[in-house]
VOGU-3710 file (C-alpha; in Angstrom, 3 decimals, decimal comma):
1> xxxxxxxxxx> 0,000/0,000/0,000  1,473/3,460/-1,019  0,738/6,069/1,354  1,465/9,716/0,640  3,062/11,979/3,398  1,292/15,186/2,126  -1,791/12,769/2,053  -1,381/12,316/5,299  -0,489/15,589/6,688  -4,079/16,404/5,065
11> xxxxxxxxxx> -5,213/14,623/8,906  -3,620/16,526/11,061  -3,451/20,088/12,499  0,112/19,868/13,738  3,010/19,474/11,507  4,199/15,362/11,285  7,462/13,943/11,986  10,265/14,188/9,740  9,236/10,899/6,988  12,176/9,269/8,039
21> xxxxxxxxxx> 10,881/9,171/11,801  7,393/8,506/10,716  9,268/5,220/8,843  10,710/4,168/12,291  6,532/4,952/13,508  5,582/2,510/10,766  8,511/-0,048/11,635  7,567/-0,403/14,911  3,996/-0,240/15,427  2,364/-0,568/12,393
31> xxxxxxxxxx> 3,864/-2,770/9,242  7,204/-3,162/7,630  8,355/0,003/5,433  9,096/-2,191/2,199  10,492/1,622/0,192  10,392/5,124/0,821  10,971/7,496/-2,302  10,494/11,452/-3,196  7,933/11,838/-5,585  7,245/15,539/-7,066
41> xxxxxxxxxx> 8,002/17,268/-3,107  6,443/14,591/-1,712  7,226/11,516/0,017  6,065/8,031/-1,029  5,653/4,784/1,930  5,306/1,241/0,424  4,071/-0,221/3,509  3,536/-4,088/3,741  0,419/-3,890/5,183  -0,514/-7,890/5,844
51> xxxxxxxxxx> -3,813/-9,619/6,018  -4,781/-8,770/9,664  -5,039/-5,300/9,380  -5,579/-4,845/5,580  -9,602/-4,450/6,706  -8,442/-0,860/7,625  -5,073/-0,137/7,235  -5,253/0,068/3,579  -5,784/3,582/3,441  -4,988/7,065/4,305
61> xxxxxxxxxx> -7,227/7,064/6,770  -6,757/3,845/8,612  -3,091/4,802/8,647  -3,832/8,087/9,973  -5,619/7,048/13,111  -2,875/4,353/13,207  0,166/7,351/13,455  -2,338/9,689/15,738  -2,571/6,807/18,172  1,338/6,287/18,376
71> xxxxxxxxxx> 1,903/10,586/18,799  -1,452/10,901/21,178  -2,823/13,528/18,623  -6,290/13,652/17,067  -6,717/13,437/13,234  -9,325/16,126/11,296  -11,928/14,344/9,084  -12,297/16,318/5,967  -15,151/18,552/5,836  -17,644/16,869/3,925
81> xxxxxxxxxx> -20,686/19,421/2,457  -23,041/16,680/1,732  -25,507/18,040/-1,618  -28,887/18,684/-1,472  -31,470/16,142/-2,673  -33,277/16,517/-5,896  -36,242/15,326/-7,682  -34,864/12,226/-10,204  -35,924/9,036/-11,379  -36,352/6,499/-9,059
91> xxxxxxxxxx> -33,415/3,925/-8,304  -34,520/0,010/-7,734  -31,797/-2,422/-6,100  -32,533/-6,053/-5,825  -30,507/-8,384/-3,964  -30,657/-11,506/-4,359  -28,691/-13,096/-1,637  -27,920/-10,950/0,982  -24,902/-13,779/1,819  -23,404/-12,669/-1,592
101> xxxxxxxxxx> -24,008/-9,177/-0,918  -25,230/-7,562/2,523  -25,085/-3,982/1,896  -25,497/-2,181/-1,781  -26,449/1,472/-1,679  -26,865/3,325/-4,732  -28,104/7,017/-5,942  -29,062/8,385/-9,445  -26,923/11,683/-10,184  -28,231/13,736/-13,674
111> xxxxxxxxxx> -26,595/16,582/-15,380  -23,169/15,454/-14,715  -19,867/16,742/-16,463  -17,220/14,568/-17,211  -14,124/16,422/-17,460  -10,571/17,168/-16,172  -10,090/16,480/-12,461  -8,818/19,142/-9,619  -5,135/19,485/-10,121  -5,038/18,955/-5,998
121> xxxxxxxxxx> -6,552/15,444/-6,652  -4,507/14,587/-9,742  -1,330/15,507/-7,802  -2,704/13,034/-4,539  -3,459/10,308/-7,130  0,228/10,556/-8,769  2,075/10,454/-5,941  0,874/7,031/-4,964  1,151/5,995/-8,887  -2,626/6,229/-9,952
131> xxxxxxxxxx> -3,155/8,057/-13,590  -5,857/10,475/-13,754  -8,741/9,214/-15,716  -11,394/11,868/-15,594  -13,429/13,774/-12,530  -15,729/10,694/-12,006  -13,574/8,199/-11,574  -10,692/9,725/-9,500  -13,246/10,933/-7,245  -13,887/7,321/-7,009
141> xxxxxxxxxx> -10,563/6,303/-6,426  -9,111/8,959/-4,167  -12,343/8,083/-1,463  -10,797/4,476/-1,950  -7,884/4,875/-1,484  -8,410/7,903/1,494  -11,176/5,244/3,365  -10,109/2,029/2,363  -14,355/1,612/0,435  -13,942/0,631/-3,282
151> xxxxxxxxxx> -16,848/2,413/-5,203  -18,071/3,157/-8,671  -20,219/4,826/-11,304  -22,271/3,442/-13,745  -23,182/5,217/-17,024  -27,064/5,584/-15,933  -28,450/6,296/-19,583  -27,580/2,972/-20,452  -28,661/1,293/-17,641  -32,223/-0,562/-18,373
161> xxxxxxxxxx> -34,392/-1,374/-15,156  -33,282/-2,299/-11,826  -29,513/-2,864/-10,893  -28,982/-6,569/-9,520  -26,903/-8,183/-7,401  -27,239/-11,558/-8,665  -24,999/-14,830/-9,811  -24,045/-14,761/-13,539  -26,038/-17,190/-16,038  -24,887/-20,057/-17,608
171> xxxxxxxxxx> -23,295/-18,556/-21,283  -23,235/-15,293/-19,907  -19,913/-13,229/-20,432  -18,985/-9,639/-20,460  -16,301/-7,564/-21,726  -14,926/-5,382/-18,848  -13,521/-1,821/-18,984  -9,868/-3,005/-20,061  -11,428/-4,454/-23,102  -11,367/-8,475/-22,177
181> xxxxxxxxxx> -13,582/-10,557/-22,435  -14,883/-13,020/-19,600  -17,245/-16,138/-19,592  -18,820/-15,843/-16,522  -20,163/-19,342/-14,329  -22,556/-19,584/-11,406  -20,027/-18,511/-8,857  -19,502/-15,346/-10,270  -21,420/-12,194/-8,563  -22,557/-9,691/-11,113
191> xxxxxxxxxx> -24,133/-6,124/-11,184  -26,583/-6,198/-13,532  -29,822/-4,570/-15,361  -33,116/-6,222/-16,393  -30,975/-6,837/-20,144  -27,256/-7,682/-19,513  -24,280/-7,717/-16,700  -22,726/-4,486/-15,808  -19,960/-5,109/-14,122  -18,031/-8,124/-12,049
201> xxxxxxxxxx> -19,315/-7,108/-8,003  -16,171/-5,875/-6,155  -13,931/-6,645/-9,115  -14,166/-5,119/-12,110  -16,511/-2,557/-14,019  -17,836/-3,334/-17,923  -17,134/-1,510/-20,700  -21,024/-1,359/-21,592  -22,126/1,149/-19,167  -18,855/2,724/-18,549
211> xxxxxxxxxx> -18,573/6,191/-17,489  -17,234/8,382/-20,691  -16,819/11,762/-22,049  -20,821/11,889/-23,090  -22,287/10,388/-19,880  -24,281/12,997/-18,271  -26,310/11,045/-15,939  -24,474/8,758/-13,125  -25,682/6,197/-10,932  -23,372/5,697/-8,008
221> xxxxxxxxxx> -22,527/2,147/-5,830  -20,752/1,574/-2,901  -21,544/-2,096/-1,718  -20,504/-4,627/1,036  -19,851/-7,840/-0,585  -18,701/-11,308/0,827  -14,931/-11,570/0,196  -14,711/-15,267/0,132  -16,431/-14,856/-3,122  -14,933/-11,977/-4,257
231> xxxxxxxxxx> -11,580/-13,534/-3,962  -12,091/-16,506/-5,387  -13,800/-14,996/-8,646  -10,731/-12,791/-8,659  -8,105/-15,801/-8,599  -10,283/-17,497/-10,883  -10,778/-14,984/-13,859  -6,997/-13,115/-13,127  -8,375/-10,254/-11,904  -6,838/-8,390/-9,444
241> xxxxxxxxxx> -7,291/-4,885/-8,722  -7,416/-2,538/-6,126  -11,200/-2,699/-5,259  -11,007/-6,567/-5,492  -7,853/-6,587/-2,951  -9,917/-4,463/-0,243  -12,943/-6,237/-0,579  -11,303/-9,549/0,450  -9,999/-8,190/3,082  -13,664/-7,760/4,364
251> xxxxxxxxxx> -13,970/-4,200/5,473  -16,701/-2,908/7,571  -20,092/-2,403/5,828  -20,363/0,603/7,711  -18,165/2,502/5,289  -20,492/2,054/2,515  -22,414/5,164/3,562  -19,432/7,332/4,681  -18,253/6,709/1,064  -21,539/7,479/-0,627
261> xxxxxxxxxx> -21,242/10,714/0,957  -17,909/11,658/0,446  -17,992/10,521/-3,071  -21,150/12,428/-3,776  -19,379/15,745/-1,941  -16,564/15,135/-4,310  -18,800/14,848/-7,459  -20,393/18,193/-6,251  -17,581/20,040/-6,505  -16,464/19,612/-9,940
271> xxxxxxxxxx> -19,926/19,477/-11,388  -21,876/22,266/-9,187  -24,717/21,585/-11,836  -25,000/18,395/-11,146  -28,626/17,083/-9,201  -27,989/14,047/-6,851  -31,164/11,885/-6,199  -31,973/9,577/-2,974  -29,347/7,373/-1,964  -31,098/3,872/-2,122
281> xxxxxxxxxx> -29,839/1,878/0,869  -30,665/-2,013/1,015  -28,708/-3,548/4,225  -30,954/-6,785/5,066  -28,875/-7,791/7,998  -27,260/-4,416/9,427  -23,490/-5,003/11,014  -23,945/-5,314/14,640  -21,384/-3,048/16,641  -18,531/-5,411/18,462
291> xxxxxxxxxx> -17,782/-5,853/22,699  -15,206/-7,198/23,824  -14,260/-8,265/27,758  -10,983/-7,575/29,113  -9,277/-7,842/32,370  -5,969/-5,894/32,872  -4,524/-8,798/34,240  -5,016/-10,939/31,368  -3,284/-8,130/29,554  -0,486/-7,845/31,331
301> xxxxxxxxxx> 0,203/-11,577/31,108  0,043/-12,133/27,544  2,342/-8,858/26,740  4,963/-9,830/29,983  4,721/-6,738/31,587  3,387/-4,595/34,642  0,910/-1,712/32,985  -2,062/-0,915/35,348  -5,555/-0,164/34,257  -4,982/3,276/33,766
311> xxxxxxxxxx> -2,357/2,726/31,061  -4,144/0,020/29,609  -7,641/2,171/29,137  -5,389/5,383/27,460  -3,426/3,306/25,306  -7,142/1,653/24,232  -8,186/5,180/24,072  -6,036/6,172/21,639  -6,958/3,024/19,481  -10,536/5,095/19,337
321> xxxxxxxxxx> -11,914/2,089/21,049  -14,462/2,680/23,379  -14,035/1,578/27,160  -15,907/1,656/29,741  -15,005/0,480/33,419  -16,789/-2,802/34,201  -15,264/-3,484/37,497  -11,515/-3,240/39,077  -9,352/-3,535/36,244  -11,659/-4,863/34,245
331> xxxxxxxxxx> -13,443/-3,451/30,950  -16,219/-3,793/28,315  -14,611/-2,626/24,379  -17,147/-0,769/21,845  -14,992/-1,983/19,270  -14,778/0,690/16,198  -16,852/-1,051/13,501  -13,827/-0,524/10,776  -11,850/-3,006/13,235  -12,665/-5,953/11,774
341> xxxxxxxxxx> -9,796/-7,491/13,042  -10,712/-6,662/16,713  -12,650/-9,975/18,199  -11,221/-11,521/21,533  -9,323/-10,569/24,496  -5,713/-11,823/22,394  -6,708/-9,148/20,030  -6,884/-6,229/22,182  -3,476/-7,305/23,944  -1,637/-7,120/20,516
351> xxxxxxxxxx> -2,921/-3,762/20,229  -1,623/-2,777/23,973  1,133/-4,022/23,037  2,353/-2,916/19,702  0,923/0,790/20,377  3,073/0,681/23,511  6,095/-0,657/21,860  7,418/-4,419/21,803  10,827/-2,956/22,321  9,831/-1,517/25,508
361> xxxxxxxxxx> 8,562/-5,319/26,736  11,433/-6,671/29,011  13,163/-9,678/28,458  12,315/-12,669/30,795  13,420/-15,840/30,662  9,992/-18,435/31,013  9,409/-20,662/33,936  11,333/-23,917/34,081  9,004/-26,637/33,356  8,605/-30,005/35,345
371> xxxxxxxxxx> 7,409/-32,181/32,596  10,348/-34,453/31,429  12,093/-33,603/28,011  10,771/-35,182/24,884  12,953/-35,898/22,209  11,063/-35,840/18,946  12,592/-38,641/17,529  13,001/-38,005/13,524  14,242/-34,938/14,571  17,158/-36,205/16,761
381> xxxxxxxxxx> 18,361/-38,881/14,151  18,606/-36,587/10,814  20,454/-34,287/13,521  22,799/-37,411/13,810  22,962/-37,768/9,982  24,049/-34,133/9,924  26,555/-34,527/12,265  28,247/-37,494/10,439  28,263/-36,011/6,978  29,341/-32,803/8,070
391> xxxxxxxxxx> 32,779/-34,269/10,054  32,863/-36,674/6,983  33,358/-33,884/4,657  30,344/-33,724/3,158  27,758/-29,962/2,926  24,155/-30,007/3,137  22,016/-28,726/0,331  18,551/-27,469/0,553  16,850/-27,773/-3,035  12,903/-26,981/-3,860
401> xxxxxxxxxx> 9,895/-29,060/-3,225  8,280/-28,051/-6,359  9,713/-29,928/-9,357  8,643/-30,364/-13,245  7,293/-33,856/-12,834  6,125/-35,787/-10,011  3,159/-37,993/-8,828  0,975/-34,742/-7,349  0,147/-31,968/-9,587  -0,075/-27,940/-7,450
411> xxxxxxxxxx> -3,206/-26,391/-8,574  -1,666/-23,101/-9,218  1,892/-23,929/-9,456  4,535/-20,761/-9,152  6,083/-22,111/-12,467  6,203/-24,003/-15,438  8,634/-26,333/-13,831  7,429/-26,101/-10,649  4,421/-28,161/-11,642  4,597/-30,957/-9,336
421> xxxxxxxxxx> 5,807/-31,545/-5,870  8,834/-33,984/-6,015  8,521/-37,864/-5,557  12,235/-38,110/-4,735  15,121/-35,619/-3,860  17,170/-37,103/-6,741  15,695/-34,458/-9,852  16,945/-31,392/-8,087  19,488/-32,556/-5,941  21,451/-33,930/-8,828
431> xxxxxxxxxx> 20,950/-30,377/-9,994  22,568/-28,903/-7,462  25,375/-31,730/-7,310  26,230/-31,027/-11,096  26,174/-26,945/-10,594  28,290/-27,283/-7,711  30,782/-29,725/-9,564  30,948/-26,829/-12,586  32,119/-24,502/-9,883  34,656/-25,994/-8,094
441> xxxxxxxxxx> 37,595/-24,219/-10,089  36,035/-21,345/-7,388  36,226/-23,643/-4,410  39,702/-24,748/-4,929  39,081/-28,081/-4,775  38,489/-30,903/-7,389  35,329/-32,809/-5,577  31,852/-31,861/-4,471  30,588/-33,479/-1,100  27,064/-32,908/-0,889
451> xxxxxxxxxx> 23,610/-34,380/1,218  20,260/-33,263/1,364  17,428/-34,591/4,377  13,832/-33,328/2,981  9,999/-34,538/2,580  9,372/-35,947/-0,957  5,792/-36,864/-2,061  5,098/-39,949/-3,868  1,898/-41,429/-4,870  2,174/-43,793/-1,869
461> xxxxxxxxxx> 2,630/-41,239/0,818  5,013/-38,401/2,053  8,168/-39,196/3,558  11,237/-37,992/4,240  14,513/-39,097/2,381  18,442/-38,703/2,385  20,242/-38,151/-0,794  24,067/-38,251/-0,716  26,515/-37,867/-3,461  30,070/-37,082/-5,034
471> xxxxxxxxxx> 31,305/-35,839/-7,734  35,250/-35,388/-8,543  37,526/-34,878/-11,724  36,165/-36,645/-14,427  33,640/-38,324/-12,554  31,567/-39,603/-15,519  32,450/-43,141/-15,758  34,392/-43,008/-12,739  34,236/-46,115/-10,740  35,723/-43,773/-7,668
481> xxxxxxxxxx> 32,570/-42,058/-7,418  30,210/-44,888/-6,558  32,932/-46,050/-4,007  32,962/-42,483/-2,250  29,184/-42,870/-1,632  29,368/-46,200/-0,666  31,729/-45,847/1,324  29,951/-42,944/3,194  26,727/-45,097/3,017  28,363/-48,141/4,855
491> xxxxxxxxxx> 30,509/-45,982/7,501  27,220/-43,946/8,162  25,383/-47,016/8,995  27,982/-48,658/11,168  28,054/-45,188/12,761  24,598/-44,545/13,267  23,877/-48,345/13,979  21,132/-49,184/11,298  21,430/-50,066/7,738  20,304/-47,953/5,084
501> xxxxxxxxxx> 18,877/-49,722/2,497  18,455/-47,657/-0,565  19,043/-47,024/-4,317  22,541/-45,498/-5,859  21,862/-44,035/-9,551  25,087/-41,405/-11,480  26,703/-41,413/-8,073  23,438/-40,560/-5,899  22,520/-42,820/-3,094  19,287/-42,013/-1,716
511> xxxxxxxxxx> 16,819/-43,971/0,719  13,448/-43,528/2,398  14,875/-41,907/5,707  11,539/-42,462/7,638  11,842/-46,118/7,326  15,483/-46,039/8,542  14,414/-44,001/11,446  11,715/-46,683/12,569  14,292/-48,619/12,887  16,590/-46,834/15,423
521> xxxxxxxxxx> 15,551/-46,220/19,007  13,877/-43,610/21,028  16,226/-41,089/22,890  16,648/-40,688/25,962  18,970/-37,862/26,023  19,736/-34,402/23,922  22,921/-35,193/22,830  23,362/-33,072/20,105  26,051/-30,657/19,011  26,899/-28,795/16,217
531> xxxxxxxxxx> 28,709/-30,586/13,444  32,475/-29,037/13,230  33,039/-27,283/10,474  36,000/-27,461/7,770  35,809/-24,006/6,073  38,052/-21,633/7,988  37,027/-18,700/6,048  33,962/-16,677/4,564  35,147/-15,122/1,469  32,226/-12,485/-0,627
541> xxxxxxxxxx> 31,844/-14,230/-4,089  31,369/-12,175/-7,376  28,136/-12,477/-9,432  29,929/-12,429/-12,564  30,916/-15,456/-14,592  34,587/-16,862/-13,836  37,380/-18,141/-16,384  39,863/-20,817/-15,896  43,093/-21,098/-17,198  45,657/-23,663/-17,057
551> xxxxxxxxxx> 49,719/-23,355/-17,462  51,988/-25,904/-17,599  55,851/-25,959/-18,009  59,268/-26,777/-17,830  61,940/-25,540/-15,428  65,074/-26,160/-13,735  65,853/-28,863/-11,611  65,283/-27,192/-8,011  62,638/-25,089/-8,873  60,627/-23,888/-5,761
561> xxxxxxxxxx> 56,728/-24,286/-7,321  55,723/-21,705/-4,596  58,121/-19,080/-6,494  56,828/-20,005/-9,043  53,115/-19,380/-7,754  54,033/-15,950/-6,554  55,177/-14,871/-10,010  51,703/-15,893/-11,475  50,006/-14,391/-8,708  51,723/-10,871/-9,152
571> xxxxxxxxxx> 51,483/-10,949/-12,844  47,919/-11,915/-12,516  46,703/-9,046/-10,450  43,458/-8,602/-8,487  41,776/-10,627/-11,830  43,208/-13,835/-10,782  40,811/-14,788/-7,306  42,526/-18,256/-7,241  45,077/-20,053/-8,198  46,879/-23,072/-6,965
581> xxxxxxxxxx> 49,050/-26,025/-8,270  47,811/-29,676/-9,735  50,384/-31,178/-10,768  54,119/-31,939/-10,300  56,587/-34,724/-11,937  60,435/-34,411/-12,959  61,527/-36,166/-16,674  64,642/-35,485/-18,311  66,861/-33,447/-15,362  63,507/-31,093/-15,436
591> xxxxxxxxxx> 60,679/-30,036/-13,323  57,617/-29,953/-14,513  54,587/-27,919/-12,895  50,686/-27,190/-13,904  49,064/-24,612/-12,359  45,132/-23,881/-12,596  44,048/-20,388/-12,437  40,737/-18,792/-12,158  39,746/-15,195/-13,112  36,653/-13,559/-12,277
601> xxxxxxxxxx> 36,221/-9,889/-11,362  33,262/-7,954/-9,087  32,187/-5,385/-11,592  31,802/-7,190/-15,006  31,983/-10,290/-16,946  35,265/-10,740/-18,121  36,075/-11,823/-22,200  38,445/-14,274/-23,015  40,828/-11,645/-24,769  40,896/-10,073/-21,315
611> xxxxxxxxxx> 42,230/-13,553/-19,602  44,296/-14,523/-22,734  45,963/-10,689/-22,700  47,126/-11,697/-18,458  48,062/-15,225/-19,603  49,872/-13,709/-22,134  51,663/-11,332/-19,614  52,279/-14,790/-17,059  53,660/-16,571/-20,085  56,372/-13,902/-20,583
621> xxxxxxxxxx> 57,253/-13,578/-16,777  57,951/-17,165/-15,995  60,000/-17,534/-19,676  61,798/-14,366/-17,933  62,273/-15,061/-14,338  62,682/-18,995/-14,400  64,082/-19,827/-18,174  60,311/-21,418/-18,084  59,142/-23,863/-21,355  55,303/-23,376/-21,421
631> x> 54,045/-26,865/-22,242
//
């Protein structure tokens, strides 16, 4: 949600925080700050706003009362000059399931202008990166996104008969304001007229009776629809928009008449001509107003810290919750109806406690507990695993679930090969064993150790399973590499006391862990520690692609290869981010050495000519310094 500082200020009398203190506001009492930027003198929050709170906090206004409650201010509603009632044609709303819909109200406005909007609410709309469309529908869209209560405007001349809220007909479709088309089923919730659909509910407006540059007579909605529904018509068709994201987030019904009114006030003052008829309210089932119980005790518990009633009521206070004393520290809630998220006791303590600060909680250690320790016991035995393969040599890899074949399909996978959920760890981990192999010029080393403990999901049931593997220099045919894993496999079981019966395919041994487990016994003690670890050293890695380059020569009888190295290394420069030697013999009174070198560099990818031109530079060093015969 993008929330505009000058938007804001609109709220308040006194002048705000600095935006970078009103971040650290945000940070620590409201939502994560996911960007901050400067947008034409103003200043732009990307707030992460999550599900709990989106019923209100995805607007101006919810995050108003949210920054006022944190400073102990007061915010200042926006004058709202609602316009006088005229004589028009009558409006007719039929519902007709007030579980699809339990709020729609509606009013006829005639002699409309459609035209240019305010430059003030142009420059609003910008800022949080909305494009101007015309007078009628930014006044739609700055109410939404000021309240948090998606609205429109239907082109009234072309509406015929009553406007219902009803379920779509089988065969019909409609073509919606961004020109596509849509076959609509029985679980979609339409506005409609006596003829045809006029728009997705809560979603998205059609182009039929869409508001234009001739429309000069309006009818206006603002609606309380159910957001199960609404959300899953949205994931079905692939339509998500900003109405459609608020309604599913189920805000108050409440709002649907604050809306009406401040859209209407809007409307009035860019088309003083204009005649606004009866707003048409049908609410079958009107939103009953929220208590909730609280003891200050309770509160105190769940947050960890002394606060005393009187603390506990202001902080409430400032919430604009309404409490009144029910006994000694205790407390009935009028809960504010656009505090949808406001329903028990646990509730309310959250708010005490975020509004106060979780960094002002103090840190306690909990109570010792008298029940005996249990030792979950998959857990302790792939902790075992770990602990072998690690001192053995060997690094764990964590690859993806998802995979691009398997036994069970996702329903809405993230990818085209992430289609399935794996049926063994080999796909991916095999994968990863063959990327890491490609990068071990980086490593300096000539073998990859790697093992991997996850779930897998076969079409006999999930489990978990161990993959281990090897790869080394020319590994393809290699009968060392199945004897590394082996190995591994058989000291592994005589270590952990169980045999692991399993399948070995390119070099991979894997086997269906839970059954090992089974096996083993339970635990009667936490003996666990972390595995000891052979890298020394965390060194930053480039992004960029690396090069490898080998030398190898002839010198002198005597030759010290670490001179040798050094020579390489200074003729190399910073290019050169490893380098070692990998081979050494002596034939006819000479030494021979090969050295491997690998280039890389932080800021770009580096050309061959680039590595050839340093090789070229090594080549005439060593010929220099050591009467050197490049091989």
């Amino acid at each position: 949600m993008k929330i505009s500082y000058n938007w804001l200020q609109s709220y308040f009398e006194e002048k705000l925080p600095a935006p970078e203190e009103l971040a650290d506001i945000f940070t620590f009492h409201l939502s994560e700050v996911e960007e901050v930027e400067k947008v034409n003198g103003d200043t732009v929050f990307d707030l992460k706003i999550l599900p709990d709170r989106a019923c209100y906090a995805l607007s101006h206004r919810g995050v108003a009362r949210e920054v006022a409650a944190v400073l102990g201010r007061e915010i200042v509603l926006p004058k709202c000059e609602t316009p006088a009632v005229a004589d028009t044609e009558k409006l007719s709303i039929v519902i007709e399931d007030k579980n699809d819909c339990s709020r729609y109200m509606g009013r006829r406005v005639e002699d409309i202008k459609v035209g240019e909007s305010p430059a003030w609410i142009k420059d609003r709309l910008a800022a949080i990166g909305q494009r101007s469309i015309n007078n009628v529908v930014d006044a739609a869209n700055y109410v939404m996104f000021d309240m948090g209560q998606p609205l429109h405007a239907f082109d009234a001349g072309i509406v015929k008969g009553a406007v219902a809220i009803r379920r779509a007909k089988k065969g019909e479709t409609i073509t919606t304001l961004d020109e596509r088309r849509v076959e609509l089923d029985s679980d979609t919730l339409l506005i409609a007229d006596d003829e045809n659909p006029l728009g997705i509910a809560g979603i998205k407006g059609g182009k039929r009776a869409g508001v234009n540059p001739a429309t000069t007579r309006l009818i206006l909605e603002a609606a309380h629809f159910n957001p199960t529904l609404l959300r899953k018509t949205s994931e079905r068709f692939d339509l998500r928009t900003d109405a459609s994201k608020r309604f599913e987030n189920n805000p108050s019904a409440t709002l649907a008449a604050i809306a009406t009114q401040e859209f209407s006030a809007l409307l009035a003052t860019t088309c003083p001509a204009a005649k606004f008829g009866e707003v048409v309210d049908e609410y079958p089932a009107p939103e009953v107003l929220r208590t909730v119980e609280i003891k200050t005790e309770m509160i105190e518990t769940k947050i960890g810290m002394k606060l005393g009633a009187e603390t506990v009521q202001k902080t409430l206070e400032q919430l604009g919750i309404g409490v009144s004393q029910k006994g000694k520290g205790e407390f009935t809630l009028q809960i504010p109806p656009e505090r949808q998220d406001l329903r028990i006791p646990e509730d309310i303590a959250e708010e005490v406690g975020r509004l106060i600060g979780y960094d002002k909680i103090p840190a306690t250690l909990p109570p010792k507990s008298d029940t005996p320790l249990s030792i979950p016991k998959s857990f302790y035995w792939e902790w075992k695993i770990r602990e072998f393969l690690v001192n053995e040599g060997f690094s764990e890899v964590m690859t993806s679930s998802f995979a691009n074949k398997g036994d069970i399909a996702i329903e809405k996978p993230l990818a085209e090969d992430k289609k399935y959920v794996r049926a063994e760890l080999r796909g991916s981990y095999n994968m990863a064993l063959e990327m890491n192999a490609r990068n071990t010029p980086l490593f300096g080393t000539d073998e990859v150790k790697i093992f991997e403990i996850g779930k897998v999901f076969p079409a006999a049931g999930e489990h978990a399973a161990l993959a281990i593997g090897y790869a080394g220099p020319k590994t393809k045919g290699n009968p060392a590499t199945a004897g590394v894993v082996g190995d591994t496999v058989q000291k592994l079981a005589a270590a952990i006391g169980v045999e692991f019966k399993g399948e070995t395919k390119e070099g991979v041994f894997e086997c269906n862990l839970d059954n090992v487990i089974e096996k083993l016994p339970d635990s009667k003690e936490w003996n666990l520690s972390l595995p000891t670890s052979h890298l020394s050293l965390f060194k930053p890695f480039s992004l960029f692609p690396f090069i490898v380059r080998d030398v190898a020569l002839f010198v002198p009888s005597g030759t010290k290869p670490d001179d040798v190295l050094a020579c390489i290394r200074k003729e190399a420069g910073n290019l050169a981010v490893r380098s070692w030697k990998f081979d050494e013999f002596e034939k006819g009174g000479k030494q021979s050495f090969a050295f491997r070198i690998v280039f890389q560099s932080f800021e770009k990818t580096l050309t061959d000519a680039e590595a050839n031109a340093v090789m070229e530079k090594i080549y005439v060093a060593l010929k220099k310094d050591f009467n050197a015969e490049i091989r």
